[in-house]
N, C-alpha and C positions, 0 to 999 in steps of 0.2 A: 818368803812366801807371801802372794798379796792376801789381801784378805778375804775375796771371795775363794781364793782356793783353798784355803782356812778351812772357811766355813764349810767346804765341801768334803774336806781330809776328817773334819770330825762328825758331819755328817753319818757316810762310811764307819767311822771306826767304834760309832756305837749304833746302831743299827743296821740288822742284817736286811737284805735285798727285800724280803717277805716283808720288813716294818715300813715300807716305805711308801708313798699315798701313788707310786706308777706306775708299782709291782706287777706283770703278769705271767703268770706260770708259760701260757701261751700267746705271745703277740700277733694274735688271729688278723687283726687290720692290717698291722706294717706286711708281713710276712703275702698276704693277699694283694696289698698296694705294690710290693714290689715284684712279684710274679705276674700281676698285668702288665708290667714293663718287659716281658721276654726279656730277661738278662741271660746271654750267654754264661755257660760254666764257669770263662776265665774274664768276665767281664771285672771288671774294678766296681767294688759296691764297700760303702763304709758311711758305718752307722756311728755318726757324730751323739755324743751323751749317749751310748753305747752301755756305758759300766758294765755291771754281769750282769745283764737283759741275755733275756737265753736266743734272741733274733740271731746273733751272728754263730752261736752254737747250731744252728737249725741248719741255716746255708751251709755253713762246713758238714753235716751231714748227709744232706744232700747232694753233695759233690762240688759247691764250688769253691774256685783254687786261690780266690784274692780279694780277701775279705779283710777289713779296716776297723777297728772300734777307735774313738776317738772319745777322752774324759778327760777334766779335770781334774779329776782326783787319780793317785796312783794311788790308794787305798783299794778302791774300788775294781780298777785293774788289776792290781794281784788278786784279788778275790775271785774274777771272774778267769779268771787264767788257773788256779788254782783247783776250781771246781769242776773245768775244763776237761785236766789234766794234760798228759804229754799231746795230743792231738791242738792244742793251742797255739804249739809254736808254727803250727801252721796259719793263724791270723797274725796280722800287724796289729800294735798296739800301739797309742799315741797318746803320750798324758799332754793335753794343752789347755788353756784357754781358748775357745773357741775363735775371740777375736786377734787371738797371737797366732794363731796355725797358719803355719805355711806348708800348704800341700807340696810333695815333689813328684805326685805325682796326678794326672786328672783321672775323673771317675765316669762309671757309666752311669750310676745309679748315687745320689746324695740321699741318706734318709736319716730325718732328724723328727725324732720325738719328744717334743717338753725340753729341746733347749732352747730355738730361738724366742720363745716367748719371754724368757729371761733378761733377752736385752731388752733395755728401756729409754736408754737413751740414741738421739736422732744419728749420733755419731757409732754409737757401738751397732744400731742397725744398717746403716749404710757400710759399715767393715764387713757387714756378715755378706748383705749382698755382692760387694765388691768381689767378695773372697769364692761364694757358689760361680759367678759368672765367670772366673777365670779357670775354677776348678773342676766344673762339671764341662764336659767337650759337648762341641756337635752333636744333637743329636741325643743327648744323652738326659737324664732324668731325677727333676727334685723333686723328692717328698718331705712334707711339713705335716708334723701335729700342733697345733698350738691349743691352749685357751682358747675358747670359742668368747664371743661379746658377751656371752650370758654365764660364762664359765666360771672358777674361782678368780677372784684379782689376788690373790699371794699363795706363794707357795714354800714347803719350809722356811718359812718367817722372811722371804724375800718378793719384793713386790715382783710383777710380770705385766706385761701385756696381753693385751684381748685381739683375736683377729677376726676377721672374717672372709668369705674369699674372695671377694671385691679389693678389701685392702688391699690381701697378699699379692694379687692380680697387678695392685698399682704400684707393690714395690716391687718386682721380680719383673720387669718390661721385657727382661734378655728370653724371657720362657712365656709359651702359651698352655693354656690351662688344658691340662685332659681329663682329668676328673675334681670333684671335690665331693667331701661326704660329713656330715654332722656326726659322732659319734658319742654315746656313752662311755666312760669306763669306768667301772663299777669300784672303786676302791678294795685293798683290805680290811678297810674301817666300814665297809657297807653304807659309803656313799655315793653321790657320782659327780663325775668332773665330766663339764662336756667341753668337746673337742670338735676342732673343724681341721678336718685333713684333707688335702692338697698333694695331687700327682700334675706337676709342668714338666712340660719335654723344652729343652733347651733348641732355638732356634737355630 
């Protein structure tokens, strides 16, 4: 086990989803950033740092048919599988490191909250881009939460990156920007981390 996956297995195995600083009962932005994307029902959409985020519970009740969660921790995916119930085995479940995933299959919709701010070095962000441009097709759609410039710099005790949407703009060339928006989100601690999200449609 390397050691950020470690860190992430006990993360998970002592606090519950609700203890966690990116908790949201309802993911009102992701869940609205990816409904401006018109995804078809059986489009491919997966939610990279996924864990038990209730986002990919929402799509499956809404009806669509090929939904993706993607963690590094299996802690967290049994959990969220678990709370689920039997209707789970109707999503794919993927424990990876982010920058070891290898897709087999591409997507219509990539939507990643608070993980790629996590890479910090030059070589783990060029993996991640390398990895969206092969794995998102024509056509098809990134969303990014990151750390805003003004945001936290660390987050459970791991340092992060700050974006803004000019940067993101200059690492993602393969995608032109369709929207971007500054958000709050309000902690369960009643605080707030700001956030700069990002909807690019693949060229």
């Amino acid at each position: 086990m390397t050691e950020l996956k470690e860190h992430w297995e006990n993360i998970y195995a002592k606090k519950s989803f609700e203890e966690v600083s990116w908790f949201q009962k309802h993911p009102e932005t992701s869940i609205g950033l990816i409904d401006s994307c018109r995804p078809g029902k059986d489009d491919k959409i997966i939610d990279i740092g996924g864990g038990d985020s209730y986002l990919a519970e929402h799509f499956l009740k809404t009806g669509f048919s090929a939904i993706s969660v993607l963690d590094i921790s299996q802690n967290v995916l049994n959990r969220a599988q678990e709370r689920i119930g039997p209707h789970s085995s109707n999503i794919t479940w993927l424990c990876s490191d982010i920058v070891d995933f290898k897709p087999s299959d591409s997507y219509q919709i990539w939507h990643d909250r608070a993980v790629f701010h996590f890479l910090t070095s030059n070589d783990e962000i060029s993996k991640y881009v390398s990895l969206v441009n092969r794995a998102i097709h024509s056509g098809g759609y990134l969303i990014l939460g990151t750390f805003a410039k003004d945001g936290p710099t660390k987050c459970s005790g791991l340092e992060i990156s700050q974006y803004d949407t000019d940067h993101l703009e200059q690492l993602f060339t393969e995608f032109e920007l369709v929207s971007s928006h500054r958000v709050d989100h309000e902690t369960p601690f009643d605080s707030i981390q700001k956030f700069t999200f990002v909807v690019f449609k693949k060229r």
